[in-house]
C-alpha positions in Angstrom: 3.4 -27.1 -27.3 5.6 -27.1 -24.1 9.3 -25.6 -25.4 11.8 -27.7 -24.3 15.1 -27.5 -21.9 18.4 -26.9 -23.6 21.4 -29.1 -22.8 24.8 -28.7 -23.6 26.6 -31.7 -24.3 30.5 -31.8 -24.3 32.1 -35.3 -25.2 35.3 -36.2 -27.3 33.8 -38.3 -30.8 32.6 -41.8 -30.6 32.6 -41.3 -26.4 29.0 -42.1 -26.3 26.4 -43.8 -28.7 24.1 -42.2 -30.8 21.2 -43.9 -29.1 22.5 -42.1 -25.9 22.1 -38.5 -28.0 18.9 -39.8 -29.6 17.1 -40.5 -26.7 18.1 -37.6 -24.7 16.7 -35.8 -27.9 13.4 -37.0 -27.1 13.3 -34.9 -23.3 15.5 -32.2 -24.2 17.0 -29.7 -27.1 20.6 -30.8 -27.2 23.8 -29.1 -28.3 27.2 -31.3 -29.1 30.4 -29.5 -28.9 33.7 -32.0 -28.9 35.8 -29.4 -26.6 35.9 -27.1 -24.0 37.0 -24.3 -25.2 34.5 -24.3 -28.4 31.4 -25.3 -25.9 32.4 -22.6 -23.2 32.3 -19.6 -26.4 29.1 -21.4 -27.4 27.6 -20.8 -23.4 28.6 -17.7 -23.9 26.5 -16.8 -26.7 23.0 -19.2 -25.4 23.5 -18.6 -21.4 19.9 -17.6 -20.8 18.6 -21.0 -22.7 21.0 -23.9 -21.8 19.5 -25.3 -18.3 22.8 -28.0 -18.0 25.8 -28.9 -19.5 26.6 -32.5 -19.7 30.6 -32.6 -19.5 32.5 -36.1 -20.1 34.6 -36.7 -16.8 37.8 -38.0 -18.6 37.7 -35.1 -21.1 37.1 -32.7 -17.6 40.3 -34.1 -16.1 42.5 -33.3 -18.9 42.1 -30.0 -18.4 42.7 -29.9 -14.7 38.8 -28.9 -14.9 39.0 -25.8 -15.7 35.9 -25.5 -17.3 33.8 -26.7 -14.4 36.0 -24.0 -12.2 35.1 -21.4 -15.4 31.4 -22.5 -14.5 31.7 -22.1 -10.7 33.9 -19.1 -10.7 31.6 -16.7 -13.4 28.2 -15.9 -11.8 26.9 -15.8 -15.6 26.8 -19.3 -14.8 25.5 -19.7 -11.4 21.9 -21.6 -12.2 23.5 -23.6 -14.6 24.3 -27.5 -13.6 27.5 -29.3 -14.7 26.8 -33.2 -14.8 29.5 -35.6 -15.3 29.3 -38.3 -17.9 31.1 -41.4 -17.5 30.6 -44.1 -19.6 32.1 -46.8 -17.0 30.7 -47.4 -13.5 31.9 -45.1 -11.0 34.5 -45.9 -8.6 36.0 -43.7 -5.9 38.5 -41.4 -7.6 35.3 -40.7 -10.5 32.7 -39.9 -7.4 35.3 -37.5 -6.0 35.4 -35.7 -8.8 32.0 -34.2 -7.2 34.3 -32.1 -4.9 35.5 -30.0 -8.1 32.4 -28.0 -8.9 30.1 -31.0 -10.8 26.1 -31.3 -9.7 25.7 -35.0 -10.8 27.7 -37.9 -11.5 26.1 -39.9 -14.3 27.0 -43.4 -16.0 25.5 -44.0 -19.0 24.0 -46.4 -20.7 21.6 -46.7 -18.1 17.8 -46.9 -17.3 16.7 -44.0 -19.6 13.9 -42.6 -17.4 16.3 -42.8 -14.2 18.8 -40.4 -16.1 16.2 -38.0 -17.3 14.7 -38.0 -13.7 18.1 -37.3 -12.5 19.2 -34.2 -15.1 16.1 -32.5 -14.2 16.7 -33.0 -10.4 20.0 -31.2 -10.8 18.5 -28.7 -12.8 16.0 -28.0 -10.0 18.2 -28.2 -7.4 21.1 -25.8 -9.6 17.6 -23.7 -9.4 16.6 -24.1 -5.8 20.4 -22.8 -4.9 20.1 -19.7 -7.0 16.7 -19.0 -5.6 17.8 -19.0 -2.4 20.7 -17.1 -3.2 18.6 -14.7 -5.1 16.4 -14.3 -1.9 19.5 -13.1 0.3 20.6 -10.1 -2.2 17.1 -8.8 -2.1 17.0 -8.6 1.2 19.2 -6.0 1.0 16.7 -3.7 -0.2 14.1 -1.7 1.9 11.3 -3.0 0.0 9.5 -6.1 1.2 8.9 -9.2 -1.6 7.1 -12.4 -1.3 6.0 -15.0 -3.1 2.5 -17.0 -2.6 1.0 -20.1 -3.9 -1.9 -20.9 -5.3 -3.9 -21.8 -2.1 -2.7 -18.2 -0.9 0.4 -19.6 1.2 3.6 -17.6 1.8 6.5 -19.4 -0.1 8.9 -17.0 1.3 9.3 -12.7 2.4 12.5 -11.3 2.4 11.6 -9.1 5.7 9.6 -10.8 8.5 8.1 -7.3 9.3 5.8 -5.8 12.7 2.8 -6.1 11.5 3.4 -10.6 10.8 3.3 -12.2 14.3 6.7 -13.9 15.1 6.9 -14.7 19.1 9.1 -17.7 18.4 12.5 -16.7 16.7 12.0 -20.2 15.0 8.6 -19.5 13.6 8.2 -19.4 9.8 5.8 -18.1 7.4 6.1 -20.5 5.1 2.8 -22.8 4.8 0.5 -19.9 6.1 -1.6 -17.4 4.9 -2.5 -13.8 5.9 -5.4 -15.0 8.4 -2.7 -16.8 10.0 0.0 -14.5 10.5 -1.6 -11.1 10.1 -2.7 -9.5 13.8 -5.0 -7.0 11.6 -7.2 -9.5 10.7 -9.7 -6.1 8.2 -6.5 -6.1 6.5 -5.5 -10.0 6.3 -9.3 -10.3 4.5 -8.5 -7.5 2.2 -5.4 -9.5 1.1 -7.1 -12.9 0.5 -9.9 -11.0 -1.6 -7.2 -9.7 -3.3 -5.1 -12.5 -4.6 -8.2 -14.6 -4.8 -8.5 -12.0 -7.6 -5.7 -12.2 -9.2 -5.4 -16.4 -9.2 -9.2 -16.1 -11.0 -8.5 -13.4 -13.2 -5.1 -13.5 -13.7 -5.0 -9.7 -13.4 -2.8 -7.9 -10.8 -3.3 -5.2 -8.4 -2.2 -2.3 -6.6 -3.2 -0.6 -3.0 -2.3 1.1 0.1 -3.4 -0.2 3.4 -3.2 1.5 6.9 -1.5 -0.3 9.4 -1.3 0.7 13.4 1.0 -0.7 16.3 2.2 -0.1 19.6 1.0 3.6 18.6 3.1 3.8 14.9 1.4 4.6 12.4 2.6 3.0 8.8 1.4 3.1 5.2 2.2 0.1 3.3 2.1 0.0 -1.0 1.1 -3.4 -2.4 2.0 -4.4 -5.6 0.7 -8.0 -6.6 1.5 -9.7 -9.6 0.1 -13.2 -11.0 3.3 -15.8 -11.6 3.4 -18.8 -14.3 4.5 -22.5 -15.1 6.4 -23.2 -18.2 3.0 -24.4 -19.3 1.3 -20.6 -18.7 -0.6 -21.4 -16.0 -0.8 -19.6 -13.0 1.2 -21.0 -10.2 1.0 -18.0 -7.6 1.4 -14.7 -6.7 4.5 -12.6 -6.7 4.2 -9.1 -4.7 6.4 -6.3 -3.7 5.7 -3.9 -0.2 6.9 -0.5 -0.3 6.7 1.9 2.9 5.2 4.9 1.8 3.9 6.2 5.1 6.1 9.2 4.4 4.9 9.8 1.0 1.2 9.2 2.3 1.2 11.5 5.5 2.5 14.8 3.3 -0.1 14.0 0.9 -2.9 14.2 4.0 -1.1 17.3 5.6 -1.2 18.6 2.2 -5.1 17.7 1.6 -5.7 18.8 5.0 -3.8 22.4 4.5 -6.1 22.5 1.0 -8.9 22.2 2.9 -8.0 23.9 6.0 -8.0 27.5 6.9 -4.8 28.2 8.5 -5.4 30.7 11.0 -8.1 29.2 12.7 -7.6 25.7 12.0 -10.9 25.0 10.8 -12.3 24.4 8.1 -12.4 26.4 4.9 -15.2 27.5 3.2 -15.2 25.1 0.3 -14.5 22.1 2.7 -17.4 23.4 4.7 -20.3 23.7 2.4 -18.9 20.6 0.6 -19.4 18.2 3.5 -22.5 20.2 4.9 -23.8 19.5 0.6 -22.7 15.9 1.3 -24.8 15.2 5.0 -28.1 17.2 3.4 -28.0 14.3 0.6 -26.7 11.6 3.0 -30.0 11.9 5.2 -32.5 11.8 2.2 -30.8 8.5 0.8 -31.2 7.2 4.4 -34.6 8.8 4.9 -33.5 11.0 7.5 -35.1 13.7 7.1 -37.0 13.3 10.0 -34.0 14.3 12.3 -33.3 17.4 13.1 -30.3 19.3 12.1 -29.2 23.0 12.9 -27.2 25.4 10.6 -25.4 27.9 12.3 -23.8 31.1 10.9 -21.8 33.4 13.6 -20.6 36.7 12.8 -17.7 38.6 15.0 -19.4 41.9 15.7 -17.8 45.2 14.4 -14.6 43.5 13.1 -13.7 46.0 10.8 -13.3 48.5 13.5 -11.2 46.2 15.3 -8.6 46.1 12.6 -8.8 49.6 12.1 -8.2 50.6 15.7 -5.8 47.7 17.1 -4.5 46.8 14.0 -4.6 43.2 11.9 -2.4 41.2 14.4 -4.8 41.8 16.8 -7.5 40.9 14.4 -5.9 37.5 13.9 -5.3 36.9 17.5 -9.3 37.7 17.9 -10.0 35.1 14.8 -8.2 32.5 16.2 -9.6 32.9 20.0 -12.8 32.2 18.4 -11.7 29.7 16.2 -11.0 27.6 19.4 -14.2 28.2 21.6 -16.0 27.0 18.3 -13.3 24.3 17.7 -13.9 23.2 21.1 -17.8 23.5 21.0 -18.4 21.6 18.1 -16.6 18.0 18.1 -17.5 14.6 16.6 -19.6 14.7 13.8 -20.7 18.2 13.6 -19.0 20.2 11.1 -17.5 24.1 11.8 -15.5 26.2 9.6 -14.3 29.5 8.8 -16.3 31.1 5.5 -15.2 34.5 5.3 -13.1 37.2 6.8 -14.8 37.4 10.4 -18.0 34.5 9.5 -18.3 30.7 11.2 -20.5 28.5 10.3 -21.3 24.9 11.9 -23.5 22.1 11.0 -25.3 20.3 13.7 -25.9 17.4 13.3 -29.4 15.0 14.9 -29.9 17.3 17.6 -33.4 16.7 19.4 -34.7 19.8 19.3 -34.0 23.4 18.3 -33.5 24.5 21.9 -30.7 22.3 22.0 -28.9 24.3 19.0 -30.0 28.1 20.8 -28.4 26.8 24.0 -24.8 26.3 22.2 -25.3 29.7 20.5 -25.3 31.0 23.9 -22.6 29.0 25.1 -20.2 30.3 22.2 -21.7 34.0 22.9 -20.8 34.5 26.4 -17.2 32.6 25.7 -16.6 35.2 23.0 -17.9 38.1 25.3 -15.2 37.2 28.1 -12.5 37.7 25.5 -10.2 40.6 26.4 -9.6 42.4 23.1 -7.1 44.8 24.7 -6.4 45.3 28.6 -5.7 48.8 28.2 -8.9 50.0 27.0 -10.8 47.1 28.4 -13.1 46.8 24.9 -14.4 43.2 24.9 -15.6 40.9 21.7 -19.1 39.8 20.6 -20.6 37.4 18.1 -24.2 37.4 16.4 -25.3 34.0 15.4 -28.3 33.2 13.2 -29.6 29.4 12.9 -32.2 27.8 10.8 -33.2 24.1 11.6 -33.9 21.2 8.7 -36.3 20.3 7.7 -38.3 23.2 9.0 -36.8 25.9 7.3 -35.3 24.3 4.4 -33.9 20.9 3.3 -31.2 21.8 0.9 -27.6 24.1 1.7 -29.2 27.0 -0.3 -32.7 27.3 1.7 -30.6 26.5 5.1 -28.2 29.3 4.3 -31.0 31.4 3.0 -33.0 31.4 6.1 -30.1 30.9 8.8 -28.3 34.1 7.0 -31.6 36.2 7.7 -31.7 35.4 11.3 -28.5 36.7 11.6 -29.2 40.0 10.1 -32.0 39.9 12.7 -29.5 39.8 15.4 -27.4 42.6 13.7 -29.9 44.6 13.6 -31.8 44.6 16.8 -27.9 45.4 19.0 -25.5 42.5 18.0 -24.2 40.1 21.0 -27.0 37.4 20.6 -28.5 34.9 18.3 -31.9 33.6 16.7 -33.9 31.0 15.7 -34.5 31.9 11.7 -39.1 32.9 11.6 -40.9 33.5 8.2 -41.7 36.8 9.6 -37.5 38.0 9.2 -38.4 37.7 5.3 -40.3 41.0 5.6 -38.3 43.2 8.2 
């Protein structure tokens, strides 16, 4: 059963007629105080439940009306109508009395359903002004709220932000959904999905999107929430829009440094044989395995006596030289990291033909070679690469590394400074 609205109703005795109480009984919960002062300590107590007080005008005017300038001066009172009763018609010094603080002006005995229409307009309107005034004091906060209907229309936002089209300084939201005012229209679905959601299930929700303009990058935090009617039925959809871009781009950088090896700025050897894992799988779902992939692993030649005769700054310097000439090799959708001390290794990925793979291990060879290690004794660097091609030689990470890892010992043992395709016959060397 739908609870009813609580009224206050101050009047001297015998002012009005009990019919007058009765039938306002019938739409609302009334209270009857006799005075002001024991009906403003009994506000006190019930101010979150009394939705209007109902003040007799001649008993407001021997006061001065002090308590209607109590009720307009305390903000505990704000949403709260004060209706005059008058139990005369109104002439111009009682419709004045408006002036002084009071919502409505009302003369009973009088068409019952025209006064109950009336005290709930007030109330509504009382409502509408606190609303509004509600909307001003949040828009003094850095987070973004709005409220939407049921048909997925903007009520109101407190921040009209970039990413809402607004070319007209007159334009409002209000009346339109995201497909209408959102220029990311990915993201403008993605919200209708959403709070079509929520209206069925009645269930909120929280994400992150990814918004980029005019070359800013921003991440925005979502945080929907299902609204109701006094009767408990969903009337819309209350959300809240935080900024988190800086929150989300140190938790990338820190993801990327976690997975990143930070001399060369490639990737480390768990990201690397993850996502090398996670393409081998990816092309048998897809029945791929028809394409041709490469692995490559490319070892710096004599590193160790590099450290030990210029030292472990040069060392890096050499690491990070080659880290660049693979960097720049390898782009797009090939993947290259760093798996060990002086050891690469890089994924290709649906090359044509295993040529194609031998012609980029000479490519990175004779970069590498040109590489001054130190001008005084004019000692240059080299790299041995081994590859072995899927399916051919193997179609998971294990039999890939397997056979591309012999290859390389091939080259390392037959003089260093080139590379191989991976045979069977390496297996017995």
């Amino acid at each position: 059963m739908e609870e009813k609205m609580q009224l206050l109703v101050i009047v001297p005795p015998m002012t009005l007629s009990t019919e007058f109480i009765e039938k306002l009984s019938n739409a609302f919960t009334v209270f009857t105080m006799n005075n002001e002062e024991d009906a403003y300590r009994f506000l006190i107590q019930r101010t979150a439940n009394i939705s209007a007080v109902l003040l007799d005008l001649d008993l407001a005017r021997q006061s001065n009306f002090s308590f209607v300038d109590k009720m307009s001066m305390d903000k505990l009172f704000t949403s709260i109508p004060v209706i005059a009763l008058s139990p005369r018609l109104p002439n111009q010094k009682d419709i004045d009395c408006l002036k002084r603080g009071f919502t409505e002006l009302l003369t009973p005995p009088n068409e019952w359903e025209l006064l109950e229409r009336r005290i709930n307009n007030a109330i509504r309107a009382k409502d509408s002004l606190t609303f509004n005034e509600i909307v001003r004091m949040l828009q003094q906060l850095p987070s973004n709220i709005f409220w939407k209907d049921t048909e997925g229309r903007y009520v109101f936002m407190t921040h009209y932000w970039r990413h809402i089209k607004q070319d007209d300084p007159h334009w409002t939201l209000r009346g339109k959904t995201d497909m209408d005012i959102r220029k990311d229209k990915h993201n403008a679905k993605i919200a209708m999905e959403a709070d079509k959601k929520i209206l069925t299930t009645g269930q909120g929700t929280d994400y992150v999107i990814e918004e980029n303009y005019d070359g800013v990058q921003e991440f925005l935090q979502l945080i929907k929430r299902p609204t109701y009617d006094e009767k408990g039925n969903v009337n819309g959809i209350i959300a809240l829009i935080n900024d988190v871009t800086k929150q989300r781009l140190l938790e990338l950088e820190l993801e990327k440094r976690s997975r990143t090896d930070g001399l060369t700025g490639l990737l480390n050897k768990s990201a690397t044989e993850e996502l090398i894992r996670m393409m081998l799988l990816n092309y048998y779902k897809n029945n791929k395995e028809n394409s041709a992939c490469a692995l490559m692993m490319i070892d710096i030649d004599k590193f160790k006596t590099i450290n030990d005769t210029l030292g472990h700054a040069k060392g890096d310097i050499v690491l990070s030289a080659i880290g660049g000439i693979i960097k720049n090799t390898f782009k797009g959708m090939d993947v290259a990291g760093r798996t060990g001390g002086d050891e690469f290794m890089v994924f290709l990925r649906d090359i044509e033909k295993p040529e194609n793979a031998l012609h980029l291990a000479e490519s990175i060879e004779k970069e590498t070679n040109q590489l001054i290690l130190h001008k005084d004794i004019c000692a240059y660097v080299s790299v041995s690469v081994g590859i072995a091609m899927f399916p051919e030689h193997g179609k998971t990470f294990d039999d890939l590394y397997h056979a591309a890892d012999k290859a390389l010992y091939y080259v390392k043992n037959h003089g260093r400074a080139g590379w191989k395709l991976y045979t069977p016959e390496m297996e017995t060397e």
